[in-house]
C-alpha positions in Angstrom: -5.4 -80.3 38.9 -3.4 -79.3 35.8 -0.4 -78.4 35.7 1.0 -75.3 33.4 2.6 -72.4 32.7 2.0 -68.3 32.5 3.3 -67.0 29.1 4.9 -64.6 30.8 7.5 -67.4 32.1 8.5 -67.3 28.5 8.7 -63.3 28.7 12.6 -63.8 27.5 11.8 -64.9 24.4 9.2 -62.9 23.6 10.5 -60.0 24.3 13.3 -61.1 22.0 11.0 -62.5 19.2 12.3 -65.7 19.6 8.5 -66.9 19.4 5.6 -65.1 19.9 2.2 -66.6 21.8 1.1 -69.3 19.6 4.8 -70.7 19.7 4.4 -70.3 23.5 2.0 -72.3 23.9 2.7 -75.0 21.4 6.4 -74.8 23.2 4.3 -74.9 26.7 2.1 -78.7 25.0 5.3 -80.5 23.7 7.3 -79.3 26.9 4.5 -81.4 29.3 2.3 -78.3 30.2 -1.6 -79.7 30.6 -2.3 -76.0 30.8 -1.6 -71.9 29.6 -2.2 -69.2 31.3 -2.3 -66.1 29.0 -0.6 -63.2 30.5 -0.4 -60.5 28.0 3.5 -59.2 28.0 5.2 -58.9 24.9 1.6 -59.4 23.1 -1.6 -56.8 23.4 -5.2 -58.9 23.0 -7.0 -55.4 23.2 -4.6 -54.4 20.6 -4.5 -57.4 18.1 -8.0 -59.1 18.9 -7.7 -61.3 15.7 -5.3 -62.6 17.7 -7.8 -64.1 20.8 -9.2 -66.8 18.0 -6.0 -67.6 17.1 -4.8 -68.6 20.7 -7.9 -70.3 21.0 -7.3 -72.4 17.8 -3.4 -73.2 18.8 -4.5 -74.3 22.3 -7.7 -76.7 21.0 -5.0 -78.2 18.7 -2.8 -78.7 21.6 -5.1 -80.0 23.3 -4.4 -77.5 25.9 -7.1 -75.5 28.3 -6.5 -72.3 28.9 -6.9 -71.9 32.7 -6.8 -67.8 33.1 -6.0 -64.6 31.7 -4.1 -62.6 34.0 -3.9 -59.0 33.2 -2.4 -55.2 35.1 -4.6 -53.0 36.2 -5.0 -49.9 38.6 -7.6 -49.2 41.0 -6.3 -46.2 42.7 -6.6 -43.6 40.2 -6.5 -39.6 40.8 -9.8 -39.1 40.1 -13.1 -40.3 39.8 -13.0 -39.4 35.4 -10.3 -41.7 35.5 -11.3 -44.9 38.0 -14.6 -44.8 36.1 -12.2 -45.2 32.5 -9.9 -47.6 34.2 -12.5 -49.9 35.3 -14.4 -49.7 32.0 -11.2 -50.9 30.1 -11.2 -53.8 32.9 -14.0 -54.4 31.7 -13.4 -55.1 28.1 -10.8 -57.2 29.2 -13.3 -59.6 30.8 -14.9 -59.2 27.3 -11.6 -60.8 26.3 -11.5 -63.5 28.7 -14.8 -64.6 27.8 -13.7 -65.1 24.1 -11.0 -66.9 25.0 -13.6 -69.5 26.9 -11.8 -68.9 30.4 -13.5 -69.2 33.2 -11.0 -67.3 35.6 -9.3 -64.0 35.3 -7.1 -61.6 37.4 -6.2 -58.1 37.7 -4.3 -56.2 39.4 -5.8 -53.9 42.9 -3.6 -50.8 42.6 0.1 -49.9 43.1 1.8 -47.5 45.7 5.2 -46.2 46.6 7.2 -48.6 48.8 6.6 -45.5 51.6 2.9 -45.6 50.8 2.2 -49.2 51.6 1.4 -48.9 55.2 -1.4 -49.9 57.0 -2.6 -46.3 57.2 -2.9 -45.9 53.1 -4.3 -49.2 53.1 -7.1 -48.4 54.7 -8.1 -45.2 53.0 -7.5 -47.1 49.8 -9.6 -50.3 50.2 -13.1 -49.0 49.7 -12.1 -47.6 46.6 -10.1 -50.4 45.4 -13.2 -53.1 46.6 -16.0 -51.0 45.0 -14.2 -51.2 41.8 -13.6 -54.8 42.4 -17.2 -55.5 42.9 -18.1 -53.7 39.6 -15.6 -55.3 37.7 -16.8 -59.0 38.8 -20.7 -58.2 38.8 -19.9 -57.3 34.9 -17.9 -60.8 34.9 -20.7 -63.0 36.7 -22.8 -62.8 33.3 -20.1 -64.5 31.5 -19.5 -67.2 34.3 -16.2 -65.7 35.1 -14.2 -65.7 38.5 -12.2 -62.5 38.6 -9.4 -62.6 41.5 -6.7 -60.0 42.6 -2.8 -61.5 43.2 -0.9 -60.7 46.3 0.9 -58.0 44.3 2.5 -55.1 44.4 3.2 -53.8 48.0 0.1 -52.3 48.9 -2.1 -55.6 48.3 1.0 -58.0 49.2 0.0 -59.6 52.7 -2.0 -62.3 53.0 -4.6 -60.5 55.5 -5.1 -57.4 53.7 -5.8 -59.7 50.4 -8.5 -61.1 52.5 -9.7 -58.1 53.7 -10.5 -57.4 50.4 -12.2 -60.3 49.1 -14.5 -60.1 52.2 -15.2 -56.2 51.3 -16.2 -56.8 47.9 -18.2 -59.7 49.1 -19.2 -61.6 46.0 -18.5 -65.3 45.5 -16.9 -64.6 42.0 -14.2 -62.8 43.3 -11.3 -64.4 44.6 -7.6 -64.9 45.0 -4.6 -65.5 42.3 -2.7 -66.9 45.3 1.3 -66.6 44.4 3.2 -68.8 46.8 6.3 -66.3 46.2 4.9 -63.2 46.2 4.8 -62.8 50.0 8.6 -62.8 50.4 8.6 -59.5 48.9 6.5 -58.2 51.6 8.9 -60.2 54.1 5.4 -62.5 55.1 6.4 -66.4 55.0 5.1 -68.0 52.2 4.4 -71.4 54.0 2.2 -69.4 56.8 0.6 -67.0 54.3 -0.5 -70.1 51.9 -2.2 -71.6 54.5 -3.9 -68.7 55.2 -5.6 -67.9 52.1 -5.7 -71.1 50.4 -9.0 -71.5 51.0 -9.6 -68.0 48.6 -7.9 -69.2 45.9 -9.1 -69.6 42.3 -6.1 -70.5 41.1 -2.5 -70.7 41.9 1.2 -69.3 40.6 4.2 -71.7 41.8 6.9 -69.8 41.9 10.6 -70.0 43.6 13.0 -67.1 45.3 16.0 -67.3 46.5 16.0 -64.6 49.6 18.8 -62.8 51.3 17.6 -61.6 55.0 20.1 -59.1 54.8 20.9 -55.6 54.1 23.8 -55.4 51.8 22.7 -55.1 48.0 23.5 -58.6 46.4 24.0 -56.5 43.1 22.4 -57.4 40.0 19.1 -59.1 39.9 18.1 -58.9 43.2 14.8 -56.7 44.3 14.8 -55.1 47.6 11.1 -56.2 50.0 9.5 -54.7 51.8 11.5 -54.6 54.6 14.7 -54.4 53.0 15.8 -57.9 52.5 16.8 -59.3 49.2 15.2 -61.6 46.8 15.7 -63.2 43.2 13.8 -65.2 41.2 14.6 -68.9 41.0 13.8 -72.4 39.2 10.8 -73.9 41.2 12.8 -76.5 43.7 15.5 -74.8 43.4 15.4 -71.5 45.8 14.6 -70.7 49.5 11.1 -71.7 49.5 9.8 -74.7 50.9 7.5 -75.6 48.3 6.8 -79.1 49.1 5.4 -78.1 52.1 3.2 -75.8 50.0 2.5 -78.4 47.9 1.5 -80.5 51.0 -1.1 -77.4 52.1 -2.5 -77.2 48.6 -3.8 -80.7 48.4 -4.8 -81.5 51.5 -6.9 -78.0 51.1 -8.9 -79.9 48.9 -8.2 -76.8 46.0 -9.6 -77.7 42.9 -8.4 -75.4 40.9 -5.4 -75.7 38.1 -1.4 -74.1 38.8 0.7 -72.2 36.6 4.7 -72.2 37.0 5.7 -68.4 37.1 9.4 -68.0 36.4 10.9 -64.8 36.7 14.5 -65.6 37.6 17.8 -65.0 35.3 17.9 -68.2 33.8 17.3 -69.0 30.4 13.2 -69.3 30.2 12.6 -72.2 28.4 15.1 -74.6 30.5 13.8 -72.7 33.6 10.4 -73.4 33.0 10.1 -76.8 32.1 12.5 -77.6 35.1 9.9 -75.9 36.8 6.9 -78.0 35.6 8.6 -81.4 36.1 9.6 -80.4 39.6 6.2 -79.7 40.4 4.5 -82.5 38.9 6.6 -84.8 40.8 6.3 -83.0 44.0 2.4 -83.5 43.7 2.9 -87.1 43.0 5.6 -87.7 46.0 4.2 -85.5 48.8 
């Protein structure tokens, strides 16, 4: 397994200009990372696609892989004019992907209103959602590529209804990004919901929250679940979840794939993140 880091963990100083991608992933090399997973915030591939050979070149002479590219997407459109143009631009970011020699990508399902996540909208939503999966990863088979939806954004949160996905697009090139935090915000416990899925995974974000199971607004910085308790983003090892347990369910899974820190907490990126890498490394070398 390699160990790495999402570009958007740096999305602090990106955002501020402080470096752009290729100093992201040179910072990622010389800050232990055996790994970079391009996630495309602050920076536009589609956009700047001189760019893709120039990440390619940076990480070969970092002697870096690049283990994914993780890109937004939305699969419950208002009509069929625009699924059909929302799954074509999908696909030209698989066209990406495979220039940048990866081997793994993910994408978002779709997005709904906290009060139109329940089971009932689910269910009307997943054929849609899986028969644009399915399109989207029969177009990435011919490159060799593994595309994968994240337990993200509500509607696609729970561990069960990401698997009731994978099994309706049936194809063995579609997958799970499995985020070990991501479930707190659907108030599922991580621990339980990584040992579901684990076995779906094509590759892995570490990430760390610290959660309050209460109802009074923490104030700034904290995000409201499902449910309406209260999380923030934290330094892997140093929130609520019990990551070396996670750790422990990971390898003994017998998961083969690589793992990306994804830091989204207040923190100062760069100290957050390779905090975040060292913690992990050493938890997969003590547990």
């Amino acid at each position: 397994m390699k160990i790495g880091l999402s570009t958007y963990s740096l999305w602090q100083a990106l955002r501020s200009g402080e470096m752009d991608v290729l100093g992201a992933i040179e910072w990622i090399a010389v800050n232990g990372g055996d790994q970079v997973e391009i996630s495309p915030f602050g920076f536009s591939l589609s956009e700047n696609p001189t760019l893709i050979d120039a990440i390619v070149k940076k990480a070969g002479e970092c002697r870096m892989s690049i283990s994914s590219y993780t890109i937004g997407a939305s699969l419950i459109q208002p009509d069929d004019a625009a699924q059909k143009k929302e799954i074509e631009r999908v696909k030209c970011e698989v066209d990406i992907a495979h220039r940048l020699g990866v081997s793994r990508m993910r994408h978002d399902a779709g997005w709904r209103p906290i009060p139109e996540c329940g089971i009932a909208q689910f269910e009307k939503d997943l054929p849609r959602i899986a028969d644009a999966c399915r399109e989207i990863a029969d177009y990435a088979k011919r490159f060799g590529i593994t595309t994968s939806v994240e337990n993200h954004g509500y509607l696609m949160q729970n561990s069960e209804r990401v698997q009731r996905l994978i099994r309706a697009v049936g194809r063995d090139n579609f997958r799970t990004t499995l985020d070990i935090g991501n479930f707190i915000c659907v108030d599922e416990d991580p621990v339980a919901a990584v040992r579901n899925n684990v076995r779906y995974a094509s590759h892995i974000h570490f990430k760390d929250f610290y959660l309050r199971p209460f109802t009074a607004d923490p104030g700034e910085g904290w995000t409201k679940s499902l449910f309406g308790n209260y999380w923030r983003g934290a330094i892997v090892g140093h929130g609520d979840i019990d990551v070396r347990a996670i750790v422990r369910i990971v390898r003994d899974s017998g998961y083969d794939g690589d793992a990306s820190i994804e830091f989204e907490g207040m923190e100062e990126c760069r100290m957050a993140s390779k905090i975040g890498m060292d913690n992990l490394r050493r938890y997969f070398q003590e547990t």
